[in-house]
VEXDREN-2710 file (C-alpha; in Angstrom, 1 decimal):
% VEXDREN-2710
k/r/px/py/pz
1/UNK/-0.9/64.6/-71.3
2/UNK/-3.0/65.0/-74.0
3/UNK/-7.0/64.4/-73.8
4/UNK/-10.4/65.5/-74.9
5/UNK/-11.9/67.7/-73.0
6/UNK/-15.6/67.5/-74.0
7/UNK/-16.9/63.6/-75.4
8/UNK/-16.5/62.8/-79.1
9/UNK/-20.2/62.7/-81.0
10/UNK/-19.9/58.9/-80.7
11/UNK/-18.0/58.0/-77.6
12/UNK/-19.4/55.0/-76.6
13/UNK/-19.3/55.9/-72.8
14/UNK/-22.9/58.0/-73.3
15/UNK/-26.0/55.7/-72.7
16/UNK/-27.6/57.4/-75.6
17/UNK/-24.4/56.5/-78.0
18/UNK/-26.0/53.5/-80.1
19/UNK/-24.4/50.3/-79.3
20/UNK/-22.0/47.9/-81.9
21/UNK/-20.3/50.7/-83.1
22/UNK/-16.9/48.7/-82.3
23/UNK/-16.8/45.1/-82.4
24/UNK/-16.9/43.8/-78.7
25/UNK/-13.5/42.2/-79.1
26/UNK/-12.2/45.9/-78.9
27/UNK/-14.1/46.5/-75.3
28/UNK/-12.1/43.4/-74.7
29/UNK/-8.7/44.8/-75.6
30/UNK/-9.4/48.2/-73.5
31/UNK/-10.7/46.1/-70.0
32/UNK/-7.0/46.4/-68.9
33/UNK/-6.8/50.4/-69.3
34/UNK/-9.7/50.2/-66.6
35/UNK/-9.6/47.9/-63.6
36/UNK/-7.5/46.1/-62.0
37/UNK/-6.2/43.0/-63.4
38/UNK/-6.5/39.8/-61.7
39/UNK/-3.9/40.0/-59.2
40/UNK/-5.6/43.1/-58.0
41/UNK/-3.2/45.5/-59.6
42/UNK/-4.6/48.7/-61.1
43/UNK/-2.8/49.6/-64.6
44/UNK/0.1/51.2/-63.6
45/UNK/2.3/54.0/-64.9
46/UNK/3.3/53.1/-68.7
47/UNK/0.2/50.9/-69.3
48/UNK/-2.1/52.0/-72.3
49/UNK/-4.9/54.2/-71.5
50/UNK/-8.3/54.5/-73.2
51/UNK/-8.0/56.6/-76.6
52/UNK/-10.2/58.7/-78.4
53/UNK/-11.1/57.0/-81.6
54/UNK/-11.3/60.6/-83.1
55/UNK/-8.7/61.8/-81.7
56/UNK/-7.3/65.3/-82.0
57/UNK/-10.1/67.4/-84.1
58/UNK/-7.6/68.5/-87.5
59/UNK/-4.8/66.8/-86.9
60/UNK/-5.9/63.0/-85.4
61/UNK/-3.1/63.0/-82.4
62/UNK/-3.8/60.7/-79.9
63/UNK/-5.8/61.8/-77.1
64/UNK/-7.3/60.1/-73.9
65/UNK/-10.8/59.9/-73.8
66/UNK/-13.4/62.5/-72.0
67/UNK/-15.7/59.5/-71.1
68/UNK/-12.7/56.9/-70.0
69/UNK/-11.3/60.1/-67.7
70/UNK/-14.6/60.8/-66.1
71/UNK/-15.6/57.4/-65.2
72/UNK/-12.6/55.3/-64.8
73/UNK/-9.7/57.5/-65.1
74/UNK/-9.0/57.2/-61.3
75/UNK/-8.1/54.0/-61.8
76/UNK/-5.5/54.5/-64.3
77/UNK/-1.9/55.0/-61.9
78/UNK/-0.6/56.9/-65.0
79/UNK/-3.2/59.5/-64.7
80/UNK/-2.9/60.0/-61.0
81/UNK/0.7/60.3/-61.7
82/UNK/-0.2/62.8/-64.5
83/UNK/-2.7/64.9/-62.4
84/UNK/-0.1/64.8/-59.5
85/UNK/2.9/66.6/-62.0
86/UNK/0.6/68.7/-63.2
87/UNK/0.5/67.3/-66.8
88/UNK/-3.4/66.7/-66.5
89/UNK/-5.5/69.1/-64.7
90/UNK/-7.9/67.4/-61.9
91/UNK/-10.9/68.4/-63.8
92/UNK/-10.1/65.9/-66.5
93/UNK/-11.5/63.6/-63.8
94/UNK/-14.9/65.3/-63.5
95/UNK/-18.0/65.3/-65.5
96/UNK/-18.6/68.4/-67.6
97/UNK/-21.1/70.7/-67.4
98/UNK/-24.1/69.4/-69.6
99/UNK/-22.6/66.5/-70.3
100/UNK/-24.8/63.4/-71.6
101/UNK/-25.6/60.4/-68.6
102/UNK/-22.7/58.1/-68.8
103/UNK/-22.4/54.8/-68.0
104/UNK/-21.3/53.9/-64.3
105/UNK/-18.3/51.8/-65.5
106/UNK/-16.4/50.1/-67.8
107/UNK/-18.0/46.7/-66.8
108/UNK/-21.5/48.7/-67.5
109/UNK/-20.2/50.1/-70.7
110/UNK/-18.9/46.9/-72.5
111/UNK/-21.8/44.8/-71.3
112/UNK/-24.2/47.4/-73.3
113/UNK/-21.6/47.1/-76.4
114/UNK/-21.6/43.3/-76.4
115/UNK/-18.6/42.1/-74.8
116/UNK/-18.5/39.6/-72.2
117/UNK/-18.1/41.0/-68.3
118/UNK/-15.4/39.7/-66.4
119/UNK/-17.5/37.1/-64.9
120/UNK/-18.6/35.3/-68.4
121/UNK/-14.5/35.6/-69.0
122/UNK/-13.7/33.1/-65.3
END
């Protein structure tokens, strides 16, 4: 599975990357690569996951995000499936070394960049 290993200069998971960078209808689009939907059910195998907007330094391929795997990746039933076959390693879940603070979670994360948490959405 392909994914960043290191964040992107402007991934919008670091609380020092400055907010409105995307428009907040975009955090919108992504809430389903994160949580569960409201059924209770986690994405599941298949479902999109959270890209890198850079994507692959060179060539531009698609890659999951450092940011998205380190805080909500766990989430994702296609990554555990991926970490389980050994297509992503387990330390795609972790923090790096000397990486920037994050944000907790998605919910955390969107709310800084404008978009309206779940509960403004009920």
């Amino acid at each position: 599975m392909p994914y960043r290993k290191y964040l992107c200069g402007e991934c919008p998971w670091q609380l020092k990357a400055p907010p409105g960078k995307f428009p907040a209808s975009r955090y919108e689009q992504l809430r389903s690569t994160c949580r569960r939907d409201a059924a209770g059910i986690p994405p599941l195998p298949g479902s999109p996951m959270f890209g890198c907007h850079v994507g692959e330094p060179g060539t531009g391929e698609d890659l999951a995000c450092a940011g998205w795997l380190a805080v909500e990746g766990h989430n994702h039933m296609g990554v555990r499936l991926a970490v389980m076959d050994g297509r992503l390693p387990m330390e795609a879940l972790d923090r790096g070394d000397n990486w920037p603070e994050l944000y907790p979670s998605y919910e955390a994360m969107a709310e800084a960049n404008g978009a309206a948490t779940r509960e403004d959405v009920r």
